[in-house]
Legacy VTK file of the C-alpha trace (Angstrom):
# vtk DataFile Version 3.0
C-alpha trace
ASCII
DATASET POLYDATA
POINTS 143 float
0.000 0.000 0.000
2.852 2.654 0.710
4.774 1.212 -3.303
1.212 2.846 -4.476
1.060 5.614 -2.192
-2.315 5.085 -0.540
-1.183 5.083 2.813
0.973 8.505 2.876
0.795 11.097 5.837
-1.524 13.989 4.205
1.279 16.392 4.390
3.191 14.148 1.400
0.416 15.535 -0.955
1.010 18.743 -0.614
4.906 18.596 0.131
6.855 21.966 -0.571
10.410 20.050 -0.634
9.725 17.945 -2.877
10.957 19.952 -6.498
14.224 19.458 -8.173
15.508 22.687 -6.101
16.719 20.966 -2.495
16.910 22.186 0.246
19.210 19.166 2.258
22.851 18.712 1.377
22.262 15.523 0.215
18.950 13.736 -0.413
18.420 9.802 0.575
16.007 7.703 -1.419
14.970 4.195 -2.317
16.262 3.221 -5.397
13.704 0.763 -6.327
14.536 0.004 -10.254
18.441 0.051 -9.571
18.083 -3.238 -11.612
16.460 -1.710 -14.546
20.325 -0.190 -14.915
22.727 -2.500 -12.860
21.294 -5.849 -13.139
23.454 -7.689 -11.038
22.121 -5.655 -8.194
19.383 -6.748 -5.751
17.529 -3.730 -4.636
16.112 -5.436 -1.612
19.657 -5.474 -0.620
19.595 -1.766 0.910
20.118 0.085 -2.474
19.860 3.637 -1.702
20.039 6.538 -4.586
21.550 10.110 -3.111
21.452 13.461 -4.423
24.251 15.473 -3.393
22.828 19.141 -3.697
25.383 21.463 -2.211
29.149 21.689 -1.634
28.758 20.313 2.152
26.915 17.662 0.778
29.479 16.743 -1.890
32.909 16.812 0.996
30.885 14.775 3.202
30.807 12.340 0.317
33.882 12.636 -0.461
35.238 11.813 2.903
32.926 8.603 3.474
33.626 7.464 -0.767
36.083 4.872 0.637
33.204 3.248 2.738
30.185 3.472 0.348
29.915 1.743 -3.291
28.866 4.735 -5.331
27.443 4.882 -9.229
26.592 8.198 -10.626
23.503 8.704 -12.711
21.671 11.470 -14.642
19.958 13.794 -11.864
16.822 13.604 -14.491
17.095 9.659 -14.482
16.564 9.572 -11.062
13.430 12.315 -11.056
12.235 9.929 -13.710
12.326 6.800 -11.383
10.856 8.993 -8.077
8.279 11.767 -8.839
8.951 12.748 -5.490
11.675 14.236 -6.597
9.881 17.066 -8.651
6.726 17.087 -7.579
4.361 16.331 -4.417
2.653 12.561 -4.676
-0.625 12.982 -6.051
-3.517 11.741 -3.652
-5.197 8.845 -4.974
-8.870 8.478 -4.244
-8.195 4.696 -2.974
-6.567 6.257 0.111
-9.760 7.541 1.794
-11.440 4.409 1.475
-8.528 2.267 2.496
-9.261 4.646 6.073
-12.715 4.767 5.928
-12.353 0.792 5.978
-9.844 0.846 8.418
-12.051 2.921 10.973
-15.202 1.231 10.135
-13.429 -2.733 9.827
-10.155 -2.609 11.839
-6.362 -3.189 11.238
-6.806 -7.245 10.356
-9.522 -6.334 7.581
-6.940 -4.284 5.644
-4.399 -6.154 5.801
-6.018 -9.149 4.249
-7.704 -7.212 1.641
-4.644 -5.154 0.409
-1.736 -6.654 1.864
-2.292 -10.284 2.157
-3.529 -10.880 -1.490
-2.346 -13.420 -3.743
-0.415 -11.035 -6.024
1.388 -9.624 -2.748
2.352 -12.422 -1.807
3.550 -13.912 -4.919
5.944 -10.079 -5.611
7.414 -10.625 -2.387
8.356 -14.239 -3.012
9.572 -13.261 -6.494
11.903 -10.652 -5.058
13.429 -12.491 -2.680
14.848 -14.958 -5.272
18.056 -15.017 -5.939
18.562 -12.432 -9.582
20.296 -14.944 -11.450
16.594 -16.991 -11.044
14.460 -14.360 -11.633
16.305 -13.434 -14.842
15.575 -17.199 -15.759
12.121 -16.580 -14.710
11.799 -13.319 -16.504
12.995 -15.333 -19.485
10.609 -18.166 -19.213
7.203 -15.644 -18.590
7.717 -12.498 -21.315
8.060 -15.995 -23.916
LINES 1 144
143 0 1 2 3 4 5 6 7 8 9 10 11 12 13 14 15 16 17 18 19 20 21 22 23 24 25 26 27 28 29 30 31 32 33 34 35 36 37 38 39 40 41 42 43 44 45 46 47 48 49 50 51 52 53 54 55 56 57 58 59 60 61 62 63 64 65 66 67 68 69 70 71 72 73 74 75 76 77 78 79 80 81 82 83 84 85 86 87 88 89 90 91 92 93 94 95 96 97 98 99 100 101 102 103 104 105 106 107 108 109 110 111 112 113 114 115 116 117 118 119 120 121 122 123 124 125 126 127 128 129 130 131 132 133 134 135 136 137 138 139 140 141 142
């Protein structure tokens, strides 16, 4: 429910920080389609994507570059991959009745009508195969 932003705090909608134009030294994000670009990578391993937006931000990466594994992109590939990145989320209707449900159904309710589901469960099982199997697997299903 958060992937499809149904669950966000209100204030995400409506976000002033989120534009190209940072305000942070650096910016910290999920990179969720690192494989899309570096194959070989698992993104559920803790693949993070970073914008380094001022000076400060670029010596403090500089001094750590020993201890992270960096890869620098295009700053417009990575506002392609996160709209959050130029723009607020937009508020999808789905998340007032996901709460209307919760507050009328409870906590267990939701969870086994948008969390629990077939498809769900099936994504996370898929990611957590090793790459080398899901490229197999990729192979086998876009035949």
């Amino acid at each position: 429910m958060f992937e499809t932003f149904n669950i966000l705090r209100p204030s995400c909608y409506v976000c002033r920080f989120a534009k190209p134009q940072r305000e942070s030294d650096i910016t910290v994000g999920d990179f969720h389609n690192i494989n899309r670009y570096m194959p070989n990578i698992n993104r559920f391993d803790g693949v993070s994507m970073m914008l380094v937006n001022t000076d400060l931000g670029n010596k403090f990466i500089n001094a750590a570059r020993n201890e992270l594994f960096l890869k620098e992109f295009e700053v417009n590939l990575l506002i392609s991959e996160n709209e959050c990145l130029a723009k607020p989320t937009r508020r999808n209707n789905v998340r007032n009745i996901i709460f209307k449900e919760l507050n009328d159904f409870g906590f267990e309710y939701i969870a086994q009508k948008y969390v629990l589901t077939t498809s769900n469960k099936l994504k996370i099982l898929y990611y957590n195969l090793p790459n080398w199997l899901r490229r197999i697997l990729k192979q086998i299903i876009l035949r």
